[in-house]
C-alpha positions in Angstrom: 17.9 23.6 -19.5 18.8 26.4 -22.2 15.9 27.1 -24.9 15.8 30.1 -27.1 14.1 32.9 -25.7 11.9 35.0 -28.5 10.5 38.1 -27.2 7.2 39.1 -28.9 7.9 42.7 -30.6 4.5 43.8 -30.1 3.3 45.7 -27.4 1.7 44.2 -24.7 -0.8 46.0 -21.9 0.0 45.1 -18.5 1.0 42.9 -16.9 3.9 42.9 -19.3 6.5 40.3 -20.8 9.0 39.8 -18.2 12.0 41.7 -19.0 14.3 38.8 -20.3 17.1 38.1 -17.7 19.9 37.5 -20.1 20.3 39.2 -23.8 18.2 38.3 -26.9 20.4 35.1 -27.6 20.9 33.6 -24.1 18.8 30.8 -23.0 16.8 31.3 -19.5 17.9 28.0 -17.7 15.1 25.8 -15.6 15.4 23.4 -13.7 12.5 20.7 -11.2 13.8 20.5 -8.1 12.0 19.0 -4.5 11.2 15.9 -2.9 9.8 13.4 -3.5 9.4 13.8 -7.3 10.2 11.6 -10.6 12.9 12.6 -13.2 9.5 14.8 -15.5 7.7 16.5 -12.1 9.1 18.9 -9.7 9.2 22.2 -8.1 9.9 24.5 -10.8 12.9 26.9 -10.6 14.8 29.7 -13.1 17.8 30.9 -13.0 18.0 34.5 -12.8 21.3 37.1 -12.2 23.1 33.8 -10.9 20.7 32.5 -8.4 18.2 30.2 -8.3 14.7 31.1 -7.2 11.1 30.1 -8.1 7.3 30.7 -9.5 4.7 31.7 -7.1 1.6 29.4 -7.9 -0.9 32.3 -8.0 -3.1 32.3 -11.3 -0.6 29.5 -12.8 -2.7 27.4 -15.2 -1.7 24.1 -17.7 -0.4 26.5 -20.4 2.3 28.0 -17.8 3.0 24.4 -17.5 3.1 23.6 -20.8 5.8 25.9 -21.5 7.9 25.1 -19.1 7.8 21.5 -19.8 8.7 22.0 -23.1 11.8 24.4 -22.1 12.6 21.3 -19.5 12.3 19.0 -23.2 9.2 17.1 -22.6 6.4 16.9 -25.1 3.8 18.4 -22.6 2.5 18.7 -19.4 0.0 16.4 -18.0 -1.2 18.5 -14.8 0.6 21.1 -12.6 0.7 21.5 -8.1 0.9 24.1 -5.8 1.2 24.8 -2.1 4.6 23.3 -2.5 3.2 20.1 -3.2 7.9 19.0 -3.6 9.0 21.0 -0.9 9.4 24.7 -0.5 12.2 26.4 -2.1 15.0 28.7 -1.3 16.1 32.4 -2.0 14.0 34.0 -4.4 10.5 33.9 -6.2 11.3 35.1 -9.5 8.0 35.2 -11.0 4.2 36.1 -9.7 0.8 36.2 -11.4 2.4 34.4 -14.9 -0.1 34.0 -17.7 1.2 32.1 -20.9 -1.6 31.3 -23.7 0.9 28.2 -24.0 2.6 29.2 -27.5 5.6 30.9 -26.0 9.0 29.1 -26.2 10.6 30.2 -22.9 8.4 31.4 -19.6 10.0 34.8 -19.5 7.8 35.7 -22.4 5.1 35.3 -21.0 3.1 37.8 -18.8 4.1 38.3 -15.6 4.3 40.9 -12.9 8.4 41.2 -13.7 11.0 39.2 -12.7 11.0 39.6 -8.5 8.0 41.0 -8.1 5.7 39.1 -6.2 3.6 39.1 -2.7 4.3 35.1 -2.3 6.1 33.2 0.1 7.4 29.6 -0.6 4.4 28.0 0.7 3.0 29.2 -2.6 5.7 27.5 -5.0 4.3 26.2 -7.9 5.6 22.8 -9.6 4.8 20.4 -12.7 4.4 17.0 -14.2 5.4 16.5 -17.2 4.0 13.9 -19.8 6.9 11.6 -20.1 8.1 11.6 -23.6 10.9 13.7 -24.9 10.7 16.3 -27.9 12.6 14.4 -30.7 16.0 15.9 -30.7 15.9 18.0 -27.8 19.5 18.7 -26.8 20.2 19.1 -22.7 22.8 22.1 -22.8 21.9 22.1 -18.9 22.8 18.2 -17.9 21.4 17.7 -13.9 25.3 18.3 -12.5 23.4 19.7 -9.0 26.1 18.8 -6.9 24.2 19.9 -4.2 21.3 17.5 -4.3 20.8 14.9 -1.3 19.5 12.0 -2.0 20.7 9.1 0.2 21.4 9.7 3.4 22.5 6.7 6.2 23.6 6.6 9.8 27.5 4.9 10.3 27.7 3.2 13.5 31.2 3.7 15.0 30.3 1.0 17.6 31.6 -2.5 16.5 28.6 -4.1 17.9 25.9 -1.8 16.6 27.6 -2.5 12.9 26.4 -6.1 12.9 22.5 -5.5 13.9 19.9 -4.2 12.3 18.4 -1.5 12.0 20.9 0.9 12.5 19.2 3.4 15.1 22.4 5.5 15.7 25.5 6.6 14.3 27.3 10.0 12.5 24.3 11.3 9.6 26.4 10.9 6.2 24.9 11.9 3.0 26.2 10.4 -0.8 28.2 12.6 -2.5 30.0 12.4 -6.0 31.1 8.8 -5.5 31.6 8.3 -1.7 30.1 9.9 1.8 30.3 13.1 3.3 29.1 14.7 6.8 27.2 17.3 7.9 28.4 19.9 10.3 26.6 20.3 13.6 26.5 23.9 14.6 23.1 24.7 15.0 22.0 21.7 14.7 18.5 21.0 16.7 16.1 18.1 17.4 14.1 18.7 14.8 16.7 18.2 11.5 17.3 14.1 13.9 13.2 14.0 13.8 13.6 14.2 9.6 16.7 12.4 9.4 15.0 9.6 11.5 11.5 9.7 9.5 13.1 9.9 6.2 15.4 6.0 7.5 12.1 4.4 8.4 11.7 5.3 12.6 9.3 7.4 13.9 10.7 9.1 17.4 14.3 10.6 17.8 16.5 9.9 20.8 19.0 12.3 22.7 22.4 11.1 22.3 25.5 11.2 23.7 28.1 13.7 21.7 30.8 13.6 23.9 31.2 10.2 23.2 31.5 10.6 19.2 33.6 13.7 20.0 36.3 11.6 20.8 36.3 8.8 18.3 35.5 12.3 15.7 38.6 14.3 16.2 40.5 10.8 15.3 38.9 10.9 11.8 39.1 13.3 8.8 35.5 14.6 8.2 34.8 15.7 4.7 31.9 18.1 5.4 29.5 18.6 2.5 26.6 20.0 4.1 27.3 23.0 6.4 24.2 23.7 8.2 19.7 22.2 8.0 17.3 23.9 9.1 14.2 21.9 9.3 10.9 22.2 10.5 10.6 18.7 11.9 7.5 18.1 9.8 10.0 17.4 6.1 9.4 14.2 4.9 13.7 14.3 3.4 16.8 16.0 4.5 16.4 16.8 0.9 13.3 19.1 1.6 15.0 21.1 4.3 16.7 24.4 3.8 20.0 23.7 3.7 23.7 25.5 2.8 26.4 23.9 1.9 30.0 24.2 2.3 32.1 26.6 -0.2 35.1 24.8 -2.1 38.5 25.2 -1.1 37.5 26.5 2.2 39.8 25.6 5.0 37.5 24.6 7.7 33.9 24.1 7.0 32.8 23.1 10.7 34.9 26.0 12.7 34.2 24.4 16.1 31.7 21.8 15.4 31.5 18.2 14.5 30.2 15.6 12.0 26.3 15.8 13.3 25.1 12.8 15.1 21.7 10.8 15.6 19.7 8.4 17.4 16.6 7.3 16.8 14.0 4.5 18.3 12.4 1.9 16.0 9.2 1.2 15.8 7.9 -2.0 17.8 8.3 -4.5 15.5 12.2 -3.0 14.0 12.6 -3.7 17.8 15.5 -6.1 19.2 14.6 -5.4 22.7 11.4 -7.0 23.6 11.3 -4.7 27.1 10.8 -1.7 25.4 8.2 -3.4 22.4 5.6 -3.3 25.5 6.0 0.3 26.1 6.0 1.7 22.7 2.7 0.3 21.9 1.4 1.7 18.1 -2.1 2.8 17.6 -5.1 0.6 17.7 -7.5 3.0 16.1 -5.4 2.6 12.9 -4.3 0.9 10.2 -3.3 0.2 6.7 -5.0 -2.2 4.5 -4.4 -3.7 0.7 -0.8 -2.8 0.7 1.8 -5.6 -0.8 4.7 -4.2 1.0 5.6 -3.5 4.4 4.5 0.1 5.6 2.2 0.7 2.4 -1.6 0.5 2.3 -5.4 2.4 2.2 -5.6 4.1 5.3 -8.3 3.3 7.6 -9.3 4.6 10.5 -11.6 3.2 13.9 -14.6 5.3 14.7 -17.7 3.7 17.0 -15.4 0.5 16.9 -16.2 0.2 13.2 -13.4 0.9 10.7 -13.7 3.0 7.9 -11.8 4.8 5.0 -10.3 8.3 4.5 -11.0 10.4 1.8 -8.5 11.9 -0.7 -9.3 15.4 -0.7 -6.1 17.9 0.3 -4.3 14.4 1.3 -1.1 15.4 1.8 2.6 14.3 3.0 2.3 16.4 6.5 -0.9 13.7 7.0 0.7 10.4 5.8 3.4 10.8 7.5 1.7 11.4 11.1 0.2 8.3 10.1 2.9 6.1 9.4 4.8 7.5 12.5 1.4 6.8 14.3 2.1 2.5 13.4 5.9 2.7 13.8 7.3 3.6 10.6 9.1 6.5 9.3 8.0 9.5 7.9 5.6 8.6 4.4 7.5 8.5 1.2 4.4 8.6 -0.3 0.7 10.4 -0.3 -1.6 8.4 -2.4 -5.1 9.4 -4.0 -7.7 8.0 -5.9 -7.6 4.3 -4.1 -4.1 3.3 -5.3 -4.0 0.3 -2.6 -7.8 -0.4 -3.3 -11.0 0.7 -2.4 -12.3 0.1 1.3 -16.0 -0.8 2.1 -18.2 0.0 4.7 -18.1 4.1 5.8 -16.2 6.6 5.2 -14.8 9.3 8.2 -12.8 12.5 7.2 -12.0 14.4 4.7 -10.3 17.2 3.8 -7.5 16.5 6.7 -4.8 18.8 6.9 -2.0 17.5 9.4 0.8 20.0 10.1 3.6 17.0 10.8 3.3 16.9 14.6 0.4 15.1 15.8 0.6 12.2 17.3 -2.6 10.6 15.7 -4.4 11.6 12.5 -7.2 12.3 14.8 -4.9 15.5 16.0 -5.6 17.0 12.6 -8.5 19.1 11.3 -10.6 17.4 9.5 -14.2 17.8 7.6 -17.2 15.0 8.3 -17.9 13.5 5.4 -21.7 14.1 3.8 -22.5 11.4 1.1 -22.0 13.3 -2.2 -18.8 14.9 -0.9 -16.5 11.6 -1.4 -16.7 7.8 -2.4 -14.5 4.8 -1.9 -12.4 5.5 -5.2 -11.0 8.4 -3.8 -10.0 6.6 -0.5 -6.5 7.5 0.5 -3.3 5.4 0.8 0.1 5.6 2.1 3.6 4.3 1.4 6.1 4.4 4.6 9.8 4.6 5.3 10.5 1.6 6.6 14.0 1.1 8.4 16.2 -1.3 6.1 16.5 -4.8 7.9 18.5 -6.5 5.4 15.9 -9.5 5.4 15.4 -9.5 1.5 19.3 -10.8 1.3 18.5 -14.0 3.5 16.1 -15.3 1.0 16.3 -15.7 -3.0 14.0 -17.0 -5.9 15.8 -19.2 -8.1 15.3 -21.2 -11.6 12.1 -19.1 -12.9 11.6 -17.3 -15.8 11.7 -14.1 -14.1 12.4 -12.4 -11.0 9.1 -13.3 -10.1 9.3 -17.0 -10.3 10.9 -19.8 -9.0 12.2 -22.2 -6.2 12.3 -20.8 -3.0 16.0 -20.4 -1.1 17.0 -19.3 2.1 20.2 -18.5 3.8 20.9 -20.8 7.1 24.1 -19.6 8.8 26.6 -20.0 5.7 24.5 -22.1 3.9 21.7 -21.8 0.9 19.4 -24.7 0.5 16.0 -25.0 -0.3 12.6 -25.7 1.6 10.6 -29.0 1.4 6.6 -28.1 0.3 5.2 -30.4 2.3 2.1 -28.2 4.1 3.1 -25.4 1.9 0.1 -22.8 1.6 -0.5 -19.6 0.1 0.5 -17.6 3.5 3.6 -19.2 3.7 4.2 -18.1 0.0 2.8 -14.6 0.6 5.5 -14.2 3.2 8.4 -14.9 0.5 7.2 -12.6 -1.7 6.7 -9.7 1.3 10.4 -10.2 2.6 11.7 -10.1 -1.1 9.6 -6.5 -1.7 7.9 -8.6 -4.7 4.7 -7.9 -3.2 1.6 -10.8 -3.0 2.3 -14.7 -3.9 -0.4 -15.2 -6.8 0.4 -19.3 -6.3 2.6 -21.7 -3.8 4.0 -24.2 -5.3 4.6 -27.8 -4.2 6.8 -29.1 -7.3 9.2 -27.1 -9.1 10.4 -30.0 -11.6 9.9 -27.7 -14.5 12.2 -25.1 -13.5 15.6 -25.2 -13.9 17.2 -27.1 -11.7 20.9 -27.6 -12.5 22.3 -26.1 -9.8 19.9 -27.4 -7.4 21.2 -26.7 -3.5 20.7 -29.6 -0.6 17.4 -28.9 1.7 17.8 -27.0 4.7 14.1 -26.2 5.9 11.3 -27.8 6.7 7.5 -28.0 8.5 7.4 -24.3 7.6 3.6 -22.8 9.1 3.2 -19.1 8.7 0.4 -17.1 10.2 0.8 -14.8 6.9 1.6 -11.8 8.9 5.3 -12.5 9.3 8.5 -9.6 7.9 10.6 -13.1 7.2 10.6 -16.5 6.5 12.8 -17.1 9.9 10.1 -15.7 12.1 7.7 -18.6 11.0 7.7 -21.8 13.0 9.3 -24.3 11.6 11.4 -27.8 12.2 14.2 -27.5 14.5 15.9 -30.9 12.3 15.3 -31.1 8.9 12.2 -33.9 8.2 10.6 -33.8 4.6 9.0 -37.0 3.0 9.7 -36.1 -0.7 13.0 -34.2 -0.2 14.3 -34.3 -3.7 14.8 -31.1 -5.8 11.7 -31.4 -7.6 9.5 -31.2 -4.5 10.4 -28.0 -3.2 8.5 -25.1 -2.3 8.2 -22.6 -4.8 6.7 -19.2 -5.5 4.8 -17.0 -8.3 4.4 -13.5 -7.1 2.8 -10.1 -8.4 2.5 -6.9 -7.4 -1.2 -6.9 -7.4 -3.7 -9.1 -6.1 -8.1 -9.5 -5.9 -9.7 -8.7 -2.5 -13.1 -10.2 -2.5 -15.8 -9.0 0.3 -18.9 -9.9 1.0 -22.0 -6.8 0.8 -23.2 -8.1 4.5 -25.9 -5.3 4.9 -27.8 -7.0 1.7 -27.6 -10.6 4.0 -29.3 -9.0 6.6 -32.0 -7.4 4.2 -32.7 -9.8 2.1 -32.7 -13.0 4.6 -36.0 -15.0 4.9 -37.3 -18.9 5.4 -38.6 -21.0 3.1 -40.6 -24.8 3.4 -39.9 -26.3 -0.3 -41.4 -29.1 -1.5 -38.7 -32.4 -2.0 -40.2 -32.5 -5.5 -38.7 -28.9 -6.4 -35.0 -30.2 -5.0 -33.9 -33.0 -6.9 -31.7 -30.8 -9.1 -30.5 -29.6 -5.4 -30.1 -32.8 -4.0 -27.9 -34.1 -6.8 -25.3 -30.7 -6.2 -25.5 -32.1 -2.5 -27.6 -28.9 -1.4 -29.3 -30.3 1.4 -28.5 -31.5 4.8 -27.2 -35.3 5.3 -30.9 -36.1 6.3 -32.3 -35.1 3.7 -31.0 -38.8 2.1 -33.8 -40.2 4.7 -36.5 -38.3 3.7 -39.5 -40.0 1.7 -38.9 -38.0 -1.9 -41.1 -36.7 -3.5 -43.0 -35.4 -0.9 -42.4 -33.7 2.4 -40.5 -30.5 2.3 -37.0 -29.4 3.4 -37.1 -25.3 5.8 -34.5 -23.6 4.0 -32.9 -20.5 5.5 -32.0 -17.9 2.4 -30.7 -15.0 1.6 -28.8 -13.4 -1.0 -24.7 -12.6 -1.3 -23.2 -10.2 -3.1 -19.4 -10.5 -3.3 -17.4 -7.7 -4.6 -13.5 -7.7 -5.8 -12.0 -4.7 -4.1 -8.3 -5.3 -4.8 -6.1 -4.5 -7.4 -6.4 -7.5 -9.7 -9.4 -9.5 -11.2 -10.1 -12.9 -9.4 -9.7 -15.7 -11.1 -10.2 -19.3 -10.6 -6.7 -20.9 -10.5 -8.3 -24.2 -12.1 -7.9 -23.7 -15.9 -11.1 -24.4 -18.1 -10.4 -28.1 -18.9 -10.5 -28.6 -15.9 -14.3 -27.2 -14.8 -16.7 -29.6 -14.3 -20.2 -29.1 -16.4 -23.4 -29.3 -14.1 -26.3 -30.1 -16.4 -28.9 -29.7 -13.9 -28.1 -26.0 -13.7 -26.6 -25.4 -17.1 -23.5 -24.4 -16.3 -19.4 -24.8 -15.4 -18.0 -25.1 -12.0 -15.1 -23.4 -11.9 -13.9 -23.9 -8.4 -14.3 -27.2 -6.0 -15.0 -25.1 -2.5 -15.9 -21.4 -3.0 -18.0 -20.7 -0.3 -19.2 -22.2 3.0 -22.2 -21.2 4.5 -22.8 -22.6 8.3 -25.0 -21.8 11.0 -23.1 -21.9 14.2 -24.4 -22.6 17.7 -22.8 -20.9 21.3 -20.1 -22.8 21.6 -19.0 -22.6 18.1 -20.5 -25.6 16.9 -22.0 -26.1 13.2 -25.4 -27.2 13.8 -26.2 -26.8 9.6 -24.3 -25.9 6.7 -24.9 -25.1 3.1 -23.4 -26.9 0.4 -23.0 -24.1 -1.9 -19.5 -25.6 -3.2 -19.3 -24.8 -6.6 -19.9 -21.5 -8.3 -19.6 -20.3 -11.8 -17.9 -16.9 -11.3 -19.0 -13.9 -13.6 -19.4 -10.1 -13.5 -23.2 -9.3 -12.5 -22.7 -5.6 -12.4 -20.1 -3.2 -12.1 -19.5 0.4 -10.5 -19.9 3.1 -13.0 -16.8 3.4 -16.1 -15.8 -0.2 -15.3 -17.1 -2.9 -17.7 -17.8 -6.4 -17.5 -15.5 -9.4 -18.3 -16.4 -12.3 -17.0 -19.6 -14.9 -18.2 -20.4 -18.4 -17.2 -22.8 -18.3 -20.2 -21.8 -20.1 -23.3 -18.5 -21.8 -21.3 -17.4 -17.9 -21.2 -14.7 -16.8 -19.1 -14.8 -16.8 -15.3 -13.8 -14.4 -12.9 -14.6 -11.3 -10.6 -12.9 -8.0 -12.3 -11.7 -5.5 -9.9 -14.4 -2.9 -9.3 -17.2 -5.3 -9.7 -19.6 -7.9 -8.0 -21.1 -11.7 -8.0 -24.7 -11.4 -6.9 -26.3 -15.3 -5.8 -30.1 -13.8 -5.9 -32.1 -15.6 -2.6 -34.1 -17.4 -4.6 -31.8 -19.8 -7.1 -30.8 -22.9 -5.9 -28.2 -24.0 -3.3 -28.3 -19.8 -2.5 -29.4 -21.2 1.2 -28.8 -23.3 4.4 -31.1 -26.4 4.9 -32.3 -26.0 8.4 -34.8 -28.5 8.5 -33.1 -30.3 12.0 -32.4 -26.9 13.6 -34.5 -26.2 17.1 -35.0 -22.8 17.8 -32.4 -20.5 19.6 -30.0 -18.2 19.1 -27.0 -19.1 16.7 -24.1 -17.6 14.3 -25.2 -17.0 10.7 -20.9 -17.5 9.2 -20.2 -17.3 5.8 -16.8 -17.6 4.8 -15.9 -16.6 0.6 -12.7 -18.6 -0.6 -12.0 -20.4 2.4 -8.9 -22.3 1.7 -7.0 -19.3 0.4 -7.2 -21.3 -3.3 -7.1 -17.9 -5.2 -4.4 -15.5 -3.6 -5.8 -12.3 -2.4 -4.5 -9.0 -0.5 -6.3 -9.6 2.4 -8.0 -12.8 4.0 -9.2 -11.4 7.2 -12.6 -9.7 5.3 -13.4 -13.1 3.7 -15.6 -14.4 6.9 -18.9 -12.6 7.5 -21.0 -13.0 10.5 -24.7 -11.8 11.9 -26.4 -12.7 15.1 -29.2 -15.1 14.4 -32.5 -15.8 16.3 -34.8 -18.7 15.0 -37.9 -19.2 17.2 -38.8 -22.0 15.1 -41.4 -19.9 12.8 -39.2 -16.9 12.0 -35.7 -15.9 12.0 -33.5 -12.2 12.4 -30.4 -11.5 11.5 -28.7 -8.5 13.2 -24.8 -7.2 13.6 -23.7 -8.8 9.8 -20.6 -7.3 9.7 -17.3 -8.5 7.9 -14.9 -10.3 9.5 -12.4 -7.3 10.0 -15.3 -4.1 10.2 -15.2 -4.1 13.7 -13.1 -3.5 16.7 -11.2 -6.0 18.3 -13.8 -5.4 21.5 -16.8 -4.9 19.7 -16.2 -8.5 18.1 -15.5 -9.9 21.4 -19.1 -8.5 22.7 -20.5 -9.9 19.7 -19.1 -13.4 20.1 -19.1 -13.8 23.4 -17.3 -17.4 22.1 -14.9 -17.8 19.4 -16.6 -18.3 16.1 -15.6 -20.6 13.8 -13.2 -20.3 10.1 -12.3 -24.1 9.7 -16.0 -25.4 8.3 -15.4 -29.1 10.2 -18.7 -30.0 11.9 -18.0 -31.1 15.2 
């Protein structure tokens, strides 16, 4: 990009001006450059005696980068990187130690050390971002006509077999180019430019392969070789971020005793076809990625003790993600997310500061810092987005008749046919798994009549008895009818979708349970209000009202909405139900259970806390409050703040009048028939150990359903607790 270079005609001390690299009236070009970057951030580079080179990120401050976004014709820079954060560059690093006070119209007059002086090597390029709006009228002499950039790269199978299945693990590395494909030459080719090329494509280990056997079917085909030797590290998240030449025009042979390069890569487990190998390549188990709508995308957590916790975003970095995704069975990361993008974790947090080089195997390979309290909190946890190998699942499934790409009656592709899917037993985590395989993120709602959608070209309807466990890539892998059998088969009753990019996470504080639990004789007189809202056990209908008294276990619950959108009831307001005895609306039928579980997963009491009025109580600090039940106020949880039930209101309890003393499972389980979509179910239960000696009772281990290790819950059951709330 050209802009007019004024030199300042006063003398400067040192260090001085750059000396300006073209005459008075020529226009110093720039350029952003790197991977992976948006259209207004990059690496920056100049041009400079016909070569491209770049700024060393030593002293470089918001008014270099000011500067140079407006030479690149943005309005401003919002923030500028270094250390490379796009990639290192190539050839030579024009400009060292540049101070601008952020007036000047081109870099060069700024002042600098001179144009190729500097003591920096590329892991010191520095790059910007760009606040993006355009200067009104900025003219682009220097349109992006980089021939030489790579941005999609693919494998081309040249077996007929491997052409039909997917993923493709193998094949001849082609690159897009202009309006078609082009190869790379091989000569010096190593292992480490197929580790990249395999990352970047969505797989995380690289396979040997066989070149003699592409050399043949290669010397019948015309190669057109764009890229003419890589040189990677093996830790590059792109092809794109490699050092790489490319072939001169016009030359005769570009690949003098080479040939188009070759790779072969090895899925993850679950890309796998063969199900031989899937029990081999097992991923890791200590862990794992949490919030994320998409495949291969979420808050990083990690297992410690065997209890999970979070990762904080400090120096988070590419090199890091990337050993994680790998680590699961994805590809390289595409992305390195701060400041709990995918939502903030509870419970503790383990490392900080980590600073993976590319080649672990585990994140716990990397250096890391402990965490001490005031060094990080959960809104700086760290996230990830994966390369995820392209399955071609999204094209067996389509959303039809809404009002926008995010609505509508759900489709799928049998053999030749598209028809549609009967709703009968249609739930939220059969919905959730349309909206996954379509990349449209979480279903906000399922369903079960789409008669006001439009419906005039309505297909027959080719799937029923659809039961997902929620966890499924595609609607195929869910069980499901083997002959079509749907009571309500027309058009109007068939399963639909709303989905959204975002969704609420609501988790229960279960260290406050455990503090704050305590029993309680109250007399019958105090619980009539109680008894109406069906509070009490059945035998409480026996009892001789007013007097006697009912043993109530309490304790308080806090439940906090840790995901990415507020929750809200799905019942709208003329719908809530007006409870005079406590003064307020009922926004949701069944919102909580509360159940006291005996060893063999029995209910032996349960609270009847059914109906809630949903509000804001309090927040965590700069996020404000939304929701009321006061004055038939709005209802809801907003993201980044809690419900607190104080022990001592009513209902807040279980009525364990007919309990004997023992040992037993305290279970609460928040939103229990998945009535309000959220990004995660499996943190909805929470447990404790419970003793009662018939006087007293302890809690001890409250933990959220997902907290702990798969073993460590196993030691702590000891029996299989119990999610479905039916007293047996």
């Amino acid at each position: 990009i050209f802009i007019e270079n004024i030199q300042s005609s006063s003398p400067t001390p040192a260090p001085s001006p750059s000396p300006s690299p073209q005459s008075q009236n020529e226009r110093l070009k720039v350029r952003l450059a790197g991977y992976p970057r948006k259209h207004n951030e990059g690496r920056v580079e100049l041009f400079y005696k016909g070569e491209w080179g770049t700024i060393c990120d030593d002293d470089f401050s918001i008014s270099n980068a000011n500067v140079l976004c407006r030479q690149l014709g943005f309005v401003s820079a919002t923030g500028w990187t270094h250390s490379a954060k796009y990639g290192k560059g190539q050839g030579k690093i024009w400009l060292d130690n540049v101070l601008c006070n952020g007036g000047e119209k081109s870099i060069d007059s700024c002042k600098s050390r001179g144009w190729g002086n500097s003591d920096c090597t590329h892991d010191e390029d520095a790059g910007v971002v760009c606040k993006d709006e355009r200067i009104p009228g900025f003219v682009d002499s220097n349109p992006d006509n980089d021939e030489n950039k790579i941005e999609e790269v693919r494998l081309r199978p040249v077996v007929a077999m491997a052409k039909k299945r997917l993923p493709i693990t193998e094949g001849v590395v082609e690159v897009k180019h202009k309006d078609g494909w082009a190869q790379i030459c091989d000569l010096g080719w190593t292992i480490k430019n197929t580790r990249v090329v395999c990352g970047m494509l969505g797989f995380p280990h690289e396979k040997k392969v066989n070149k003699n056997f592409y050399k043949l079917y290669l010397e019948r085909q015309k190669s057109y070789f764009h890229v003419h030797s890589v040189a990677c590290t093996g830790t590059e998240v792109h092809l794109a971020a490699c050092p790489l030449e490319f072939s001169k025009r016009n030359a005769t042979s570009s690949c003098e005793g080479g040939m188009a390069a070759v790779v072969s890569c090895m899925p993850g487990p679950q890309f796998m076809q063969n199900s031989g190998l899937k029990k081999k390549l097992k991923t890791s188990s200590n862990v794992r990625l949490k919030g994320g709508a998409r495949l291969g995308e979420g808050r990083v957590e990690v297992l410690k003790d065997n209890e999970w916790g979070t990762v904080c975003d400090d120096r988070w970095s590419l090199q890091s993600a990337s050993v994680v995704c790998r680590e699961l069975g994805f590809g390289s990361a595409k992305e390195a997310l701060t400041g709990a993008r995918m939502g903030q974790g509870m419970g503790p947090i383990y490392m900080n500061e980590v600073k993976c080089l590319g080649q672990e195997k585990s994140i716990w390979n990397c250096p890391f810092k402990n965490i001490t309290s005031e060094d990080c909190q959960h809104m700086e946890d760290a996230a990830v987005r994966c390369s995820v190998p392209y399955m071609g699942l999204e094209s067996l499934i389509r959303i039809v008749g809404g009002r926008s790409n995010y609505e509508g009656r759900v489709e799928v592709q049998v053999g030749s046919k598209w028809g549609t899917v009967c709703s009968t037993g249609w739930t939220t985590k059969e919905a959730m798994v349309v909206c996954r395989q379509l990349g449209l993120g979480y279903s906000m709602h399922a369903i079960n009549e789409t008669w006001y959608w439009d419906s005039s070209n309505v297909t027959e309807m080719i799937m029923s008895g659809v039961k997902c466990t929620g966890n499924e890539m595609s609607l195929s892998q869910c069980q499901h009818h083997k002959t079509v059998s749907c009571q309500k088969s027309a058009a109007k009753f068939a399963a639909g979708v709303i989905c959204s990019d975002t969704a609420s996470d609501l988790i229960l504080n279960a260290p406050l349970v455990q503090q704050t639990v305590y029993i309680e004789d109250r007399p019958l007189h105090m619980l009539y209000c109680a008894a109406e809202e069906d509070c009490l056990s059945k035998s409480a209908a026996k009892a001789n009202w007013p007097y006697g008294h009912r043993r109530l276990l309490r304790f308080s619950s806090q439940i906090h909405n840790i995901g990415r959108a507020d929750f809200k009831p799905k019942a709208g307001r003329h719908s809530w139900v007006w409870h005079a005895c406590h003064g307020h609306y009922h926004s949701m039928d069944i919102f909580t259970h509360y159940d006291l579980l005996n060893a063999n997963g029995s209910k032996v009491a349960e609270g009847h806390k059914a109906s809630f009025c949903l509000e804001d109580t309090d927040c965590q600090e700069g996020v404000s409050k939304r929701y009321e039940c006061a004055n038939f106020g709005d209802q809801g949880i907003t993201v980044g703040c809690w419900d607190l039930y104080r022990h001592d209101i009513d209902c807040q309890w279980i009525d364990i009048t007919d309990v004997k003393p023992g040992n037993y499972i305290l279970q609460i389980v928040i939103n229990p028939n998945h009535e309000v979509a959220e990004s995660d179910f499996t943190n909805n239960a929470m447990k404790c150990n419970c003793k009662y000696d018939g006087h007293r009772i302890w809690l001890h281990n409250c933990h959220v359903g997902d907290a702990f290790s798969e073993e460590a819950e196993r030691r702590f059951e000891k029996y299989p607790g119990q999610l479905n709330n039916q007293v047996s």
